[in-house]
TORKOL-4160 file (C-alpha; in steps of 0.2 Angstrom, whole numbers, padded with zeros to 4 digits, m for minus):
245
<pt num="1" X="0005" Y="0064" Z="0010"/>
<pt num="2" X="0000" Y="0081" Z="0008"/>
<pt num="3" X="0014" Y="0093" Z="0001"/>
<pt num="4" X="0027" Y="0087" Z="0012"/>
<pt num="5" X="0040" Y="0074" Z="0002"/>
<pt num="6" X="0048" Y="0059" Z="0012"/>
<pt num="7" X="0060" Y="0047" Z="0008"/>
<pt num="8" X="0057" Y="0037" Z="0019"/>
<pt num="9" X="0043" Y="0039" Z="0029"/>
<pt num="10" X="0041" Y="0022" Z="0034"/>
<pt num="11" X="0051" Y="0005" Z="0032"/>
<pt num="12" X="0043" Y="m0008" Z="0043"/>
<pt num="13" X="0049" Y="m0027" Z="0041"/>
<pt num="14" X="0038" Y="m0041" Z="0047"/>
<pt num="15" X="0039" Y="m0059" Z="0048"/>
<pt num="16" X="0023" Y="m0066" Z="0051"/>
<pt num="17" X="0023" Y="m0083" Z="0056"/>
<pt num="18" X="0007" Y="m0094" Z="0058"/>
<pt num="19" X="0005" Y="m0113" Z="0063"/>
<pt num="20" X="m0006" Y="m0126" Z="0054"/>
<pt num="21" X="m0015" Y="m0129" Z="0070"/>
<pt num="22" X="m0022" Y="m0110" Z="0068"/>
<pt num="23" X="m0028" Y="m0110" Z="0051"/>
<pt num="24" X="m0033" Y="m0131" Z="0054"/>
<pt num="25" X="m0045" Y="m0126" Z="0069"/>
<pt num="26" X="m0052" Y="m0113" Z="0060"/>
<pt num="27" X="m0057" Y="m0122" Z="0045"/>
<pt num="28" X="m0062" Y="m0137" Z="0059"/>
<pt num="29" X="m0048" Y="m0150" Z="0051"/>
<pt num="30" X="m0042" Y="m0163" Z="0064"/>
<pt num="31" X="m0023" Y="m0165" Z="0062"/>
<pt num="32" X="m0011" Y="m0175" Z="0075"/>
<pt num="33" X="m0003" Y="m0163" Z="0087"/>
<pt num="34" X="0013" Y="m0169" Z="0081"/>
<pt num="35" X="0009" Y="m0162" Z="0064"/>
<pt num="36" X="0002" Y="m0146" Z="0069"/>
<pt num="37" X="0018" Y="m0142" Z="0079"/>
<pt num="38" X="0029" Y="m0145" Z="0064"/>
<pt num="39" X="0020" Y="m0137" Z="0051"/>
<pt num="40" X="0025" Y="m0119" Z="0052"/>
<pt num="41" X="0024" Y="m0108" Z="0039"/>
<pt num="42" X="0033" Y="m0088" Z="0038"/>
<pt num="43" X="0031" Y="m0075" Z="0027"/>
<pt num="44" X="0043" Y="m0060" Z="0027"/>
<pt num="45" X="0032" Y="m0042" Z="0021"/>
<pt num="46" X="0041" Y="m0025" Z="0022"/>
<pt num="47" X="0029" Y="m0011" Z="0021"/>
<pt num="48" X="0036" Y="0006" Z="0016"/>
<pt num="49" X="0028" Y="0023" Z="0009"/>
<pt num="50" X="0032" Y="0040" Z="0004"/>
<pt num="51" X="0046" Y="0033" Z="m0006"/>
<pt num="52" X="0053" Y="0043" Z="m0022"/>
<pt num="53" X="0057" Y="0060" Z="m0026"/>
<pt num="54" X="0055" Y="0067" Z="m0044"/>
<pt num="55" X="0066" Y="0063" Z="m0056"/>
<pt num="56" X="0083" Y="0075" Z="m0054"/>
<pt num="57" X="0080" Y="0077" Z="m0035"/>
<pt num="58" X="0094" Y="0072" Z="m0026"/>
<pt num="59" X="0104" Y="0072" Z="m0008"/>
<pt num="60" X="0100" Y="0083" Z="0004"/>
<pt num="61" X="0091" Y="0101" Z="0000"/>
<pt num="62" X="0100" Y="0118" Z="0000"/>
<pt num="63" X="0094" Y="0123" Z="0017"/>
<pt num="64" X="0107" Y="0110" Z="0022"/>
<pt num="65" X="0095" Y="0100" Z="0035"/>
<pt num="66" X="0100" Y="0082" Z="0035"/>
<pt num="67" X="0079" Y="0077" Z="0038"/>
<pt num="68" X="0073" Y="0089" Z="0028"/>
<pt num="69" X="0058" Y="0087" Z="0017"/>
<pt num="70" X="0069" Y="0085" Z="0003"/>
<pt num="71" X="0080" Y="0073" Z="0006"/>
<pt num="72" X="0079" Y="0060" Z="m0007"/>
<pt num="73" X="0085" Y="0041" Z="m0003"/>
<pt num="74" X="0076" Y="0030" Z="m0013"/>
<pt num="75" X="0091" Y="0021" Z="m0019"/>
<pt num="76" X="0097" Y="0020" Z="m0001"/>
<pt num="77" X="0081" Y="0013" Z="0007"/>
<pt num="78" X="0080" Y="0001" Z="m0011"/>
<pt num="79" X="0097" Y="m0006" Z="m0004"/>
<pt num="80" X="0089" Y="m0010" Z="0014"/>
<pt num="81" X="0073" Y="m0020" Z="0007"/>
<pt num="82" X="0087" Y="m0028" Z="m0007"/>
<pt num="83" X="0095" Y="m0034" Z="0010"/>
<pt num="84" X="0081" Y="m0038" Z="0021"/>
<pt num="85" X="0075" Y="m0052" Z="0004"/>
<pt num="86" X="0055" Y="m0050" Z="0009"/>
<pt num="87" X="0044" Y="m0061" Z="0001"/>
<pt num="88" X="0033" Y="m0048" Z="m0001"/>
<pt num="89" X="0032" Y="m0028" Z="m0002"/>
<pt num="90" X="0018" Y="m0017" Z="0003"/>
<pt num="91" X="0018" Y="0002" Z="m0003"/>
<pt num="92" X="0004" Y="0010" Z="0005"/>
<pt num="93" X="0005" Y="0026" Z="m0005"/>
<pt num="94" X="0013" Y="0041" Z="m0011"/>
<pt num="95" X="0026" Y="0032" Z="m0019"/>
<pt num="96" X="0031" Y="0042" Z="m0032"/>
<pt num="97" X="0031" Y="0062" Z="m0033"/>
<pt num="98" X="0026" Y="0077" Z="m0037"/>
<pt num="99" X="0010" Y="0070" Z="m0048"/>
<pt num="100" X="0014" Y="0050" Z="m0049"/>
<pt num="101" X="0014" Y="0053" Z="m0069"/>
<pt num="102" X="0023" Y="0039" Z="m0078"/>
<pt num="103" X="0038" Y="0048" Z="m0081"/>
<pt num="104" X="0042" Y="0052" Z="m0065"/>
<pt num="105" X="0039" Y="0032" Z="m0059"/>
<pt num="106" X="0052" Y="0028" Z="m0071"/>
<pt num="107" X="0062" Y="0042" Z="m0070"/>
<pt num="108" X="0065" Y="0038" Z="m0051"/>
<pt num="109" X="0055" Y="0025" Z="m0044"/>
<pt num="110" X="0057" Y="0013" Z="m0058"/>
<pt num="111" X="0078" Y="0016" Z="m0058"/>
<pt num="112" X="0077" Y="0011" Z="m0039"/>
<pt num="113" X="0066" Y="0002" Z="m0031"/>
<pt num="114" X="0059" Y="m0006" Z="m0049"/>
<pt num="115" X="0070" Y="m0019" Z="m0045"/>
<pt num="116" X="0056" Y="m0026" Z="m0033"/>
<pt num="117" X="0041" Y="m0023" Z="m0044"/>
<pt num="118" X="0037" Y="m0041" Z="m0048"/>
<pt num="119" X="0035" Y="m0042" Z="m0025"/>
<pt num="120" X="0026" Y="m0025" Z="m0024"/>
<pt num="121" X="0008" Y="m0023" Z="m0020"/>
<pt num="122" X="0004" Y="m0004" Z="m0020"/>
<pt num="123" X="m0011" Y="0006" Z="m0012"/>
<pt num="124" X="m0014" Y="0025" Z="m0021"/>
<pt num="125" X="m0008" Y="0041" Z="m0012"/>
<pt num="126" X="m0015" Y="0058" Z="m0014"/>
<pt num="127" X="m0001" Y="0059" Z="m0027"/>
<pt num="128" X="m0003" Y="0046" Z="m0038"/>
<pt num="129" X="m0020" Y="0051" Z="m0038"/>
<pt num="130" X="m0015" Y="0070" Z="m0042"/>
<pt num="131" X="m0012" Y="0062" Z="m0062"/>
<pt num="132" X="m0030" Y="0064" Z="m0068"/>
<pt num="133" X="m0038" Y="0052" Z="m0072"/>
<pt num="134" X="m0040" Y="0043" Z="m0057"/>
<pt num="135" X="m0021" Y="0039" Z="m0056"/>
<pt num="136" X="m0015" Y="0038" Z="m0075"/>
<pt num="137" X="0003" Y="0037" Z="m0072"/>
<pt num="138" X="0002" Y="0024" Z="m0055"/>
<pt num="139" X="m0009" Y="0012" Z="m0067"/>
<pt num="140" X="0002" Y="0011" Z="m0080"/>
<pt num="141" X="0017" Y="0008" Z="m0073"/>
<pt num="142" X="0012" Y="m0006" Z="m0062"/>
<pt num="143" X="m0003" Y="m0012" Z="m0073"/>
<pt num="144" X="0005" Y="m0009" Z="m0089"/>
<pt num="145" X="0004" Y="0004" Z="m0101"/>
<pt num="146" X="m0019" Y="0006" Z="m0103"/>
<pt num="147" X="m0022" Y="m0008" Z="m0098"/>
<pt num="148" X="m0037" Y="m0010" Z="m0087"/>
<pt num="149" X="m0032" Y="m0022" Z="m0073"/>
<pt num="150" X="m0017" Y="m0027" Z="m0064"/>
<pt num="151" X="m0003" Y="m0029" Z="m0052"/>
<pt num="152" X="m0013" Y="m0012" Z="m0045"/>
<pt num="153" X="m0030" Y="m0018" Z="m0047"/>
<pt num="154" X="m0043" Y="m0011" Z="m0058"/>
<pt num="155" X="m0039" Y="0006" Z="m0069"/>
<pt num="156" X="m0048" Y="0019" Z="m0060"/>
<pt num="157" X="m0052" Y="0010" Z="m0045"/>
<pt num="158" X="m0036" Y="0007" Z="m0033"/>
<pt num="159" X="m0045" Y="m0006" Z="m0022"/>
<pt num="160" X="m0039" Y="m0026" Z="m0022"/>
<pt num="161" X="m0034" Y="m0041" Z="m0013"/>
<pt num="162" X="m0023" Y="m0054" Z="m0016"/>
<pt num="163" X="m0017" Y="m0070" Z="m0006"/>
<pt num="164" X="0001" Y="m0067" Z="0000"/>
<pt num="165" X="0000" Y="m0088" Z="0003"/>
<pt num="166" X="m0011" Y="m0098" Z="0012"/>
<pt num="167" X="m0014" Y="m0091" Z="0026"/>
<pt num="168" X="m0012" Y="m0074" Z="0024"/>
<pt num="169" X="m0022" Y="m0061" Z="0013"/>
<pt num="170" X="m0019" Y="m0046" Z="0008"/>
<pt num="171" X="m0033" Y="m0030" Z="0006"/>
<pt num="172" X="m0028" Y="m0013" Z="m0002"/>
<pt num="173" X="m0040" Y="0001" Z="m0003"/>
<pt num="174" X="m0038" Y="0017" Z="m0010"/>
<pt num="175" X="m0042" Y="0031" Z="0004"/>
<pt num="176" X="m0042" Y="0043" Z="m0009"/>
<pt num="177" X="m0061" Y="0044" Z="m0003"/>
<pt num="178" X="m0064" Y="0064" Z="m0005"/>
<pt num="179" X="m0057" Y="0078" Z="m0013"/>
<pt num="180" X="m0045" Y="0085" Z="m0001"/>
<pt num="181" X="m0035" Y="0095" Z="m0013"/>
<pt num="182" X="m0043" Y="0101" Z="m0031"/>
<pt num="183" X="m0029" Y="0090" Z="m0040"/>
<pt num="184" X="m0039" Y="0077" Z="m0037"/>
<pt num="185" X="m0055" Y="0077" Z="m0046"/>
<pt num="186" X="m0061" Y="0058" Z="m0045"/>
<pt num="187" X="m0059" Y="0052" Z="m0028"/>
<pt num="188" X="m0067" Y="0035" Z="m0023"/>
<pt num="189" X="m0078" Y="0035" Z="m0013"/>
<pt num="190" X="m0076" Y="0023" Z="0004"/>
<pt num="191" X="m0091" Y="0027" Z="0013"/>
<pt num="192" X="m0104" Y="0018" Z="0021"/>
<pt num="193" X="m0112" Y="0008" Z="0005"/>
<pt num="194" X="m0101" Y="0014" Z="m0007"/>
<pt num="195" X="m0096" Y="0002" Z="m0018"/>
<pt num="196" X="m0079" Y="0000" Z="m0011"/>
<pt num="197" X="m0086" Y="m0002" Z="0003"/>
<pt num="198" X="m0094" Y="m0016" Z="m0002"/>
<pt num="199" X="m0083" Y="m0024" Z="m0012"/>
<pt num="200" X="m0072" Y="m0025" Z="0005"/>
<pt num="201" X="m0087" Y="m0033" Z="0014"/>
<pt num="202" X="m0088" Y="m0047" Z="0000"/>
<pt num="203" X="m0070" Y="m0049" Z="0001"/>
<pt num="204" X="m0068" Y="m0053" Z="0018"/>
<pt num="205" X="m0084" Y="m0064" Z="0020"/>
<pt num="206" X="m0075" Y="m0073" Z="0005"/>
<pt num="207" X="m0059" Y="m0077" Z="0016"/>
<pt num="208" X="m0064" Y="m0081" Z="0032"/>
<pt num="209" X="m0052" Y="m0090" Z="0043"/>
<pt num="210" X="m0039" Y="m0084" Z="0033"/>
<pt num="211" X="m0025" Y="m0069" Z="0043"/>
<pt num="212" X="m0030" Y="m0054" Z="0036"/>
<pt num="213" X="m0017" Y="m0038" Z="0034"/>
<pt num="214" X="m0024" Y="m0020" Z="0025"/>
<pt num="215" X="m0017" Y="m0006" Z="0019"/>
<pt num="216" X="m0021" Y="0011" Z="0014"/>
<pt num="217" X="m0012" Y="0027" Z="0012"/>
<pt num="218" X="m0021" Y="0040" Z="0025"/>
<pt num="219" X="m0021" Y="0037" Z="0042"/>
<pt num="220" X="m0037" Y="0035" Z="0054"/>
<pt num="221" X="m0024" Y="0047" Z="0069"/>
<pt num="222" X="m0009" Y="0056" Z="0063"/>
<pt num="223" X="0000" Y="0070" Z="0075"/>
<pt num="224" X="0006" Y="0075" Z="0059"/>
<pt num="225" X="0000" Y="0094" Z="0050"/>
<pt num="226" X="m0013" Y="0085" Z="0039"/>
<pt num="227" X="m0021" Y="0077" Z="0056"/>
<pt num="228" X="m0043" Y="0078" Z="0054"/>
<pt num="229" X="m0042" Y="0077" Z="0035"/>
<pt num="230" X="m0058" Y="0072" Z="0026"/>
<pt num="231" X="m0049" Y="0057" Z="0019"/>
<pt num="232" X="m0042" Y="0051" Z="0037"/>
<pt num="233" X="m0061" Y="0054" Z="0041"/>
<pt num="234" X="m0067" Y="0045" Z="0027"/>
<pt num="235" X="m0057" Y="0029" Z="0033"/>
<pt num="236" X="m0067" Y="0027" Z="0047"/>
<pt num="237" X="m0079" Y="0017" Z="0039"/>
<pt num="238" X="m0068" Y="0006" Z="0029"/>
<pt num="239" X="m0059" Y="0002" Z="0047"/>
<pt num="240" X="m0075" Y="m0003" Z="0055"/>
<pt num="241" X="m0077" Y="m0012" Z="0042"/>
<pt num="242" X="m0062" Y="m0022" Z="0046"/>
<pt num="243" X="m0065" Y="m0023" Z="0065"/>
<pt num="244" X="m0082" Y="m0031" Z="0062"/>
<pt num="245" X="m0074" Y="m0041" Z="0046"/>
Protein backbone atom coordinates (compact mmCIF):
# COMPACT_ATOMS: atom_id res chain seq x y z
CA UNK A 1 0.00 0.00 0.00
CA UNK A 2 0.80 3.41 -0.14
CA UNK A 3 4.00 4.22 -2.40
CA UNK A 4 6.05 1.60 -1.18
CA UNK A 5 6.27 -1.79 -3.64
CA UNK A 6 6.63 -5.32 -2.15
CA UNK A 7 7.08 -8.52 -3.45
CA UNK A 8 6.03 -10.02 -1.13
CA UNK A 9 4.54 -8.48 1.64
CA UNK A 10 2.65 -11.39 2.84
CA UNK A 11 2.44 -15.19 2.05
CA UNK A 12 0.49 -16.95 4.64
CA UNK A 13 -0.72 -20.67 4.11
CA UNK A 14 -3.58 -22.19 6.03
CA UNK A 15 -5.22 -25.36 6.27
CA UNK A 16 -8.45 -25.00 7.72
CA UNK A 17 -9.95 -27.95 8.95
CA UNK A 18 -13.56 -28.29 10.34
CA UNK A 19 -15.69 -31.41 11.59
CA UNK A 20 -19.32 -32.34 10.66
CA UNK A 21 -20.29 -32.31 14.17
CA UNK A 22 -19.50 -28.27 13.98
CA UNK A 23 -21.43 -27.23 11.11
CA UNK A 24 -24.28 -30.42 12.18
CA UNK A 25 -24.79 -28.77 15.73
CA UNK A 26 -25.04 -25.50 14.16
CA UNK A 27 -27.64 -26.24 11.76
CA UNK A 28 -29.22 -28.63 14.81
CA UNK A 29 -28.83 -32.08 12.66
CA UNK A 30 -28.54 -35.14 14.77
CA UNK A 31 -25.77 -37.37 13.34
CA UNK A 32 -24.15 -40.58 15.25
CA UNK A 33 -20.94 -39.73 17.03
CA UNK A 34 -19.16 -42.27 15.01
CA UNK A 35 -20.16 -40.16 11.86
CA UNK A 36 -19.16 -36.88 13.19
CA UNK A 37 -15.70 -38.12 14.16
CA UNK A 38 -15.15 -39.40 10.62
CA UNK A 39 -16.45 -36.75 8.55
CA UNK A 40 -13.55 -34.26 8.40
CA UNK A 41 -13.18 -31.92 5.86
CA UNK A 42 -9.79 -29.42 5.00
CA UNK A 43 -9.37 -26.81 2.81
CA UNK A 44 -5.75 -25.41 2.09
CA UNK A 45 -6.00 -21.14 1.42
CA UNK A 46 -2.81 -19.22 0.90
CA UNK A 47 -3.40 -15.48 1.37
CA UNK A 48 -0.71 -13.11 -0.26
CA UNK A 49 -0.60 -9.37 -1.30
CA UNK A 50 1.65 -6.68 -2.53
CA UNK A 51 2.65 -9.11 -5.20
CA UNK A 52 3.94 -7.87 -8.71
CA UNK A 53 6.12 -5.18 -9.96
CA UNK A 54 5.57 -3.39 -13.23
CA UNK A 55 6.36 -4.92 -16.11
CA UNK A 56 10.52 -4.55 -16.84
CA UNK A 57 11.07 -4.34 -13.00
CA UNK A 58 13.40 -7.01 -12.04
CA UNK A 59 15.91 -8.26 -9.29
CA UNK A 60 17.06 -6.33 -6.71
CA UNK A 61 17.33 -2.31 -7.12
CA UNK A 62 20.52 -0.21 -7.81
CA UNK A 63 20.93 0.76 -4.19
CA UNK A 64 22.02 -2.87 -3.92
CA UNK A 65 19.62 -3.66 -0.80
CA UNK A 66 18.53 -7.20 -0.91
CA UNK A 67 14.92 -5.95 0.96
CA UNK A 68 14.56 -3.04 -0.66
CA UNK A 69 11.31 -1.67 -1.89
CA UNK A 70 12.24 -2.72 -5.25
CA UNK A 71 12.85 -6.08 -5.23
CA UNK A 72 10.66 -7.83 -7.47
CA UNK A 73 9.94 -11.71 -6.89
CA UNK A 74 6.76 -12.41 -8.30
CA UNK A 75 7.95 -15.35 -10.09
CA UNK A 76 9.65 -16.69 -7.02
CA UNK A 77 6.81 -16.46 -4.66
CA UNK A 78 4.36 -17.90 -7.87
CA UNK A 79 6.90 -21.08 -7.42
CA UNK A 80 6.16 -21.20 -3.44
CA UNK A 81 2.06 -21.09 -3.92
CA UNK A 82 2.70 -23.71 -7.33
CA UNK A 83 4.45 -25.94 -4.36
CA UNK A 84 2.17 -25.37 -1.49
CA UNK A 85 -1.02 -26.75 -4.30
CA UNK A 86 -3.87 -24.61 -2.20
CA UNK A 87 -7.20 -25.06 -3.05
CA UNK A 88 -7.71 -21.63 -2.94
CA UNK A 89 -5.85 -18.20 -3.16
CA UNK A 90 -6.67 -14.89 -1.39
CA UNK A 91 -5.15 -11.61 -2.83
CA UNK A 92 -6.01 -9.04 -0.51
CA UNK A 93 -4.76 -6.15 -2.66
CA UNK A 94 -2.19 -4.26 -4.29
CA UNK A 95 -1.59 -6.96 -6.48
CA UNK A 96 -0.28 -5.34 -9.40
CA UNK A 97 1.66 -1.97 -9.80
CA UNK A 98 2.25 1.10 -10.44
CA UNK A 99 -1.68 1.98 -11.51
CA UNK A 100 -3.10 -1.90 -11.83
CA UNK A 101 -3.90 -1.06 -15.69
CA UNK A 102 -4.34 -4.08 -17.78
CA UNK A 103 -1.22 -3.91 -19.16
CA UNK A 104 0.80 -4.03 -16.32
CA UNK A 105 -1.49 -7.28 -14.93
CA UNK A 106 -0.45 -8.98 -17.98
CA UNK A 107 2.70 -7.72 -18.39
CA UNK A 108 3.77 -9.17 -15.04
CA UNK A 109 1.13 -10.58 -13.00
CA UNK A 110 -0.45 -12.38 -15.61
CA UNK A 111 3.09 -14.06 -16.84
CA UNK A 112 3.66 -15.22 -13.11
CA UNK A 113 1.22 -15.80 -10.85
CA UNK A 114 -1.73 -16.14 -13.85
CA UNK A 115 -0.98 -19.48 -13.56
CA UNK A 116 -3.37 -19.63 -10.52
CA UNK A 117 -6.12 -17.21 -11.63
CA UNK A 118 -8.82 -19.87 -12.05
CA UNK A 119 -8.04 -20.37 -7.70
CA UNK A 120 -7.69 -16.57 -7.00
CA UNK A 121 -10.19 -14.55 -5.30
CA UNK A 122 -8.83 -10.88 -5.13
CA UNK A 123 -9.85 -7.67 -2.82
CA UNK A 124 -8.72 -3.95 -4.52
CA UNK A 125 -5.67 -2.20 -3.38
CA UNK A 126 -5.09 1.63 -3.52
CA UNK A 127 -3.40 0.62 -6.73
CA UNK A 128 -5.75 -1.08 -8.51
CA UNK A 129 -8.00 1.53 -7.64
CA UNK A 130 -5.47 4.29 -8.88
CA UNK A 131 -6.72 3.05 -12.81
CA UNK A 132 -9.72 5.42 -13.05
CA UNK A 133 -12.54 4.26 -13.20
CA UNK A 134 -13.14 2.52 -10.10
CA UNK A 135 -10.29 -0.15 -11.02
CA UNK A 136 -10.49 -0.47 -14.89
CA UNK A 137 -7.57 -2.48 -15.28
CA UNK A 138 -8.19 -4.91 -11.99
CA UNK A 139 -11.73 -5.58 -13.50
CA UNK A 140 -10.71 -6.60 -16.61
CA UNK A 141 -8.32 -8.75 -16.10
CA UNK A 142 -10.00 -11.06 -13.59
CA UNK A 143 -13.66 -10.15 -14.84
CA UNK A 144 -12.87 -10.14 -18.29
CA UNK A 145 -12.30 -7.46 -20.67
CA UNK A 146 -15.92 -4.73 -19.78
CA UNK A 147 -17.58 -6.95 -18.54
CA UNK A 148 -19.81 -6.05 -15.60
CA UNK A 149 -19.37 -9.02 -13.20
CA UNK A 150 -16.91 -11.57 -12.23
CA UNK A 151 -14.21 -13.58 -10.62
CA UNK A 152 -13.65 -9.82 -8.89
CA UNK A 153 -17.31 -9.04 -8.34
CA UNK A 154 -19.32 -6.32 -9.64
CA UNK A 155 -17.37 -3.62 -12.13
CA UNK A 156 -16.93 -0.57 -9.99
CA UNK A 157 -17.75 -2.10 -6.76
CA UNK A 158 -14.89 -4.43 -5.39
CA UNK A 159 -17.10 -6.09 -2.76
CA UNK A 160 -18.27 -10.11 -2.92
CA UNK A 161 -18.54 -13.34 -1.33
CA UNK A 162 -18.09 -16.63 -2.38
CA UNK A 163 -18.42 -20.24 -0.68
CA UNK A 164 -14.78 -21.73 -0.66
CA UNK A 165 -17.03 -25.21 0.07
CA UNK A 166 -19.44 -25.94 2.54
CA UNK A 167 -18.50 -24.87 5.43
CA UNK A 168 -16.42 -22.08 4.78
CA UNK A 169 -17.28 -18.61 3.20
CA UNK A 170 -15.45 -16.29 1.77
CA UNK A 171 -16.14 -12.08 2.14
CA UNK A 172 -13.97 -9.45 0.14
CA UNK A 173 -14.52 -5.90 0.59
CA UNK A 174 -12.94 -3.09 -0.97
CA UNK A 175 -11.36 -0.68 1.87
CA UNK A 176 -10.72 1.65 -0.80
CA UNK A 177 -13.55 3.63 1.47
CA UNK A 178 -12.10 7.34 1.08
CA UNK A 179 -9.91 9.30 -1.02
CA UNK A 180 -6.55 8.84 0.55
CA UNK A 181 -4.54 9.84 -2.44
CA UNK A 182 -6.06 12.16 -5.35
CA UNK A 183 -5.37 9.10 -7.93
CA UNK A 184 -8.21 7.82 -6.54
CA UNK A 185 -11.42 9.63 -7.40
CA UNK A 186 -14.24 6.96 -6.73
CA UNK A 187 -13.70 5.44 -3.51
CA UNK A 188 -16.50 3.29 -2.00
CA UNK A 189 -17.61 4.07 0.63
CA UNK A 190 -17.76 1.50 3.79
CA UNK A 191 -19.30 3.45 6.47
CA UNK A 192 -21.83 3.07 8.75
CA UNK A 193 -25.08 2.52 6.13
CA UNK A 194 -23.29 2.57 3.29
CA UNK A 195 -24.32 0.32 0.92
CA UNK A 196 -21.33 -1.85 1.34
CA UNK A 197 -21.98 -1.89 4.47
CA UNK A 198 -25.06 -3.20 4.13
CA UNK A 199 -24.66 -5.38 1.54
CA UNK A 200 -22.07 -7.13 4.25
CA UNK A 201 -24.92 -7.26 6.88
CA UNK A 202 -27.18 -9.16 4.39
CA UNK A 203 -24.41 -11.50 3.49
CA UNK A 204 -23.55 -12.66 6.68
CA UNK A 205 -27.28 -12.98 8.01
CA UNK A 206 -27.54 -15.17 4.80
CA UNK A 207 -24.70 -17.59 5.97
CA UNK A 208 -25.04 -18.18 9.29
CA UNK A 209 -23.57 -21.30 10.80
CA UNK A 210 -21.30 -21.32 8.17
CA UNK A 211 -17.05 -20.41 9.12
CA UNK A 212 -16.62 -17.18 7.93
CA UNK A 213 -12.82 -15.68 6.69
CA UNK A 214 -12.78 -11.74 5.20
CA UNK A 215 -10.35 -9.89 3.43
CA UNK A 216 -9.46 -6.43 2.74
CA UNK A 217 -6.59 -4.62 1.64
CA UNK A 218 -5.92 -1.78 4.48
CA UNK A 219 -5.44 -2.75 7.78
CA UNK A 220 -7.37 -1.68 11.10
CA UNK A 221 -3.42 -1.40 13.06
CA UNK A 222 -0.30 -1.10 11.06
CA UNK A 223 3.34 -0.04 12.59
CA UNK A 224 3.95 0.63 9.17
CA UNK A 225 4.48 4.56 7.62
CA UNK A 226 0.89 4.63 6.44
CA UNK A 227 -0.50 3.78 10.21
CA UNK A 228 -3.90 6.24 11.04
CA UNK A 229 -4.98 6.51 7.31
CA UNK A 230 -8.49 7.35 6.59
CA UNK A 231 -9.03 4.13 4.83
CA UNK A 232 -7.61 1.91 7.98
CA UNK A 233 -10.11 4.35 9.89
CA UNK A 234 -12.86 3.69 7.54
CA UNK A 235 -12.47 -0.10 8.20
CA UNK A 236 -13.59 0.07 11.52
CA UNK A 237 -17.05 -0.16 10.68
CA UNK A 238 -16.86 -2.99 8.22
CA UNK A 239 -14.87 -4.91 11.25
CA UNK A 240 -17.56 -4.28 13.78
CA UNK A 241 -19.51 -5.48 11.37
CA UNK A 242 -17.79 -8.66 11.39
CA UNK A 243 -17.52 -9.05 15.21
CA UNK A 244 -21.35 -8.55 15.64
CA UNK A 245 -21.82 -10.82 12.30
Amino acid sequence: MGRRRFSIALLVAVTIGVSAAAVSWAHGSRRSSERRQNDQTSFTLVAAADIACMPGEVGVPPNGRPNGPDNCQQAATAALIEGLKPDAVAVPGDIQYERGRLAEFLGSFGSTWGAFKPSIYPAAGNHEWYDSPNGRGYFDYFDGVGRRSGRAGARGHGYYSVDLNRYWHLITLNSNCTTDNALIVTPVSCRYGSAQERWLRSDLAAHRGQCIIAQWHHPLFTSGPNQGGPNDISARAARACLGRG
